[in-house]
N, C-alpha and C positions, 0 to 999 in steps of 0.2 A: 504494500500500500504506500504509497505516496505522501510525503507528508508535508506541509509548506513549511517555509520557512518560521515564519513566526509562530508555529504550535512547537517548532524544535525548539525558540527562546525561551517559551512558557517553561516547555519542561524541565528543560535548561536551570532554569532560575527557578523553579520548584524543589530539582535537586540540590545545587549552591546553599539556597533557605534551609532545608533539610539540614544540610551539612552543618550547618551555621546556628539554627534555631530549637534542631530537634522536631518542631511541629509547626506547619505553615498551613495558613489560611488565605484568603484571596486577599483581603487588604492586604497581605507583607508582598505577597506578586504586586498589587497597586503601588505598594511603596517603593521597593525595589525598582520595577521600573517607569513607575511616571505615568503609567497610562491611568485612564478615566476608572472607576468601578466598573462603569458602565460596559467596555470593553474587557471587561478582565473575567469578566461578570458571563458574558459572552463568549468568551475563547476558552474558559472552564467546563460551561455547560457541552461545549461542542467536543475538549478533548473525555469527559466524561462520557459521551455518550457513544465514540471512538474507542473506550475501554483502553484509553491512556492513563487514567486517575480518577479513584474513588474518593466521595467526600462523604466522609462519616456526621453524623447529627447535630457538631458540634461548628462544620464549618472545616477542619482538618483537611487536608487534602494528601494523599495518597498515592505515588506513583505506582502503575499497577505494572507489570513484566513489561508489554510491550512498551507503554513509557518509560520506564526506566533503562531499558535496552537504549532506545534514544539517547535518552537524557545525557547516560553515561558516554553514548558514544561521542555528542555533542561537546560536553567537556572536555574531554579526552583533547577532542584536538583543540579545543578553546587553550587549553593549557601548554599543549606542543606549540602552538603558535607563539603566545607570549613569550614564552622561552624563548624562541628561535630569534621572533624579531630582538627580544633584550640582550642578546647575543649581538645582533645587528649593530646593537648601541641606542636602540630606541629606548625612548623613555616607559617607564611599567606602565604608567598610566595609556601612552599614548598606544603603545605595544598589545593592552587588552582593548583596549576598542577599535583594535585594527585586527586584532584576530575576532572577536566577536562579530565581523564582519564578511573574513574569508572563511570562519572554520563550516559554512553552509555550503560552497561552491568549488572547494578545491576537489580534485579528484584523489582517491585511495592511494594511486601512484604518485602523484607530487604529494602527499603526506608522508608518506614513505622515504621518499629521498629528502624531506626535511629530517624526517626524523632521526634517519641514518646521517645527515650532517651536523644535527644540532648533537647527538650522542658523539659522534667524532672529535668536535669541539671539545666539549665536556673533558672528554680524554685527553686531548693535547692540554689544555688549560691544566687540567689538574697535575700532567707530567711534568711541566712548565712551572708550577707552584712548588713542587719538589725537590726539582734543581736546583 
């Protein structure tokens, strides 16, 4: 199944909360990212009913396997990227809203050859700190 880009932010930033707060409700998604209730409100009920994420009585929300599958994949490279570019020399800040931007559209093989360069690095840097 197909999934847009912006249901992969949602879940994205369901998981992140998760990480962070332990139990996430739709206002912390509002907060976190800026948009209206209204919208959030909306993009909840849709990835619920997609069997992305359960919300229990209290308002909790839930990533369910196949969200979470996402979710994680999504970060995964949200975090390769930061890396890589901070490697670059780009700034943290400026380096996550630039990967929060490419980790939707790069292909599994240029992630791959990042990832295989940015572990490369990693290696010579830390040989380099030895010496």
């Amino acid at each position: 199944m197909q999934i847009h880009q912006s249901a992969e932010d949602y879940l994205e930033t369901i998981l992140m909360l998760n990480q962070r707060m332990g139990r996430v409700r739709s206002i912390d998604v509002v907060n976190e990212l800026g948009y209206t209730k209204a919208s959030v409100s909306i993009a909840m009920k849709k990835l619920r009913e997609n069997g992305y994420i359960a919300v229990d009585g209290e308002g909790n929300l839930t990533l369910l396997e196949p969200g979470r599958e996402i979710a994680e994949r999504i970060y995964s490279r949200h975090r390769l990227l930061t890396h890589f570019f901070v490697q670059l020399g780009v700034e943290k800040d400026i380096a996550a809203e630039d990967a929060c931007k490419a980790e939707h559209i790069l292909s599994e093989q240029t992630l791959e050859k990042i990832r295989e360069y940015a572990l490369l690095h990693d290696a010579e840097s830390t040989l380099k700190k030895e010496d």
